[in-house]
PLY file of the C-alpha trace (Angstrom):
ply
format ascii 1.0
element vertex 55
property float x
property float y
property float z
element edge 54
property int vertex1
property int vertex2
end_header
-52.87 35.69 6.42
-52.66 32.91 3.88
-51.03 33.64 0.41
-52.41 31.78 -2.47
-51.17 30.72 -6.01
-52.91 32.07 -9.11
-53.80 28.31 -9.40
-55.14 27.85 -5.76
-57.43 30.82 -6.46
-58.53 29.28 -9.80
-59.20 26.14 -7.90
-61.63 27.90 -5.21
-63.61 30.13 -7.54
-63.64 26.97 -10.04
-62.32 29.28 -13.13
-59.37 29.13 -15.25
-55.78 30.01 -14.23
-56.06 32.08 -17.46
-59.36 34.39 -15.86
-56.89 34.48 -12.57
-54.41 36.19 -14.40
-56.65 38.68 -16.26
-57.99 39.59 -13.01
-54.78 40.41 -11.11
-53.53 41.94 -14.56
-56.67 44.33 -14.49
-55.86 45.09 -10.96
-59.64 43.48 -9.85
-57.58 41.35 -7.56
-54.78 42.61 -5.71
-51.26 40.80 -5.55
-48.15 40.80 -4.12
-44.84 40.35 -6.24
-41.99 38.59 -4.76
-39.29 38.75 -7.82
-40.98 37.49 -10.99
-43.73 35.77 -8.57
-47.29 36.76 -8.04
-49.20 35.40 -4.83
-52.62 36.39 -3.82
-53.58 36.80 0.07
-56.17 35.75 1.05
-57.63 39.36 2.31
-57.54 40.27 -1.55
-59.66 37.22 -2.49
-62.19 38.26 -0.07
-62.34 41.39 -1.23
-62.37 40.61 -4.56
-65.64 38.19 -3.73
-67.44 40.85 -2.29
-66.58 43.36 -5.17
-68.45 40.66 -7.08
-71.28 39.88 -4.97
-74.69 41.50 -6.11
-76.30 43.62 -3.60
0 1
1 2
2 3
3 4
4 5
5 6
6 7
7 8
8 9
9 10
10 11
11 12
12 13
13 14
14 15
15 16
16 17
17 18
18 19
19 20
20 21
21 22
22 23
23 24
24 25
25 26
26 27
27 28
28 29
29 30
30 31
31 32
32 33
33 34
34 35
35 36
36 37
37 38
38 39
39 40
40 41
41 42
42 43
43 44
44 45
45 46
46 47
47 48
48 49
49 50
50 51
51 52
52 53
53 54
């Protein structure tokens, strides 16, 4: 499992940092805290994509 930076996650869904942030803060993408850090694995960005995906 691969933990990502709020910026590597803007980078592969190509949206802002800021929209990264609102989305972990909303809980629509998971996160684990290490001290004042956030990280996002790379299990929760899947399942964050598919949460998204139309059916």
């Amino acid at each position: 499992m691969k933990i990502l930076t709020a910026y590597e996650v803007a980078e592969r869904l190509q949206i802002s940092v800021r929209q990264v942030r609102h989305y972990t803060a909303t809980g629509a993408i998971k996160v684990i805290k290490f001290g004042r850090s956030v990280r996002i694995s790379e299990d929760a960005l899947t399942d964050f994509i598919s949460a998204q995906t139309a059916k």
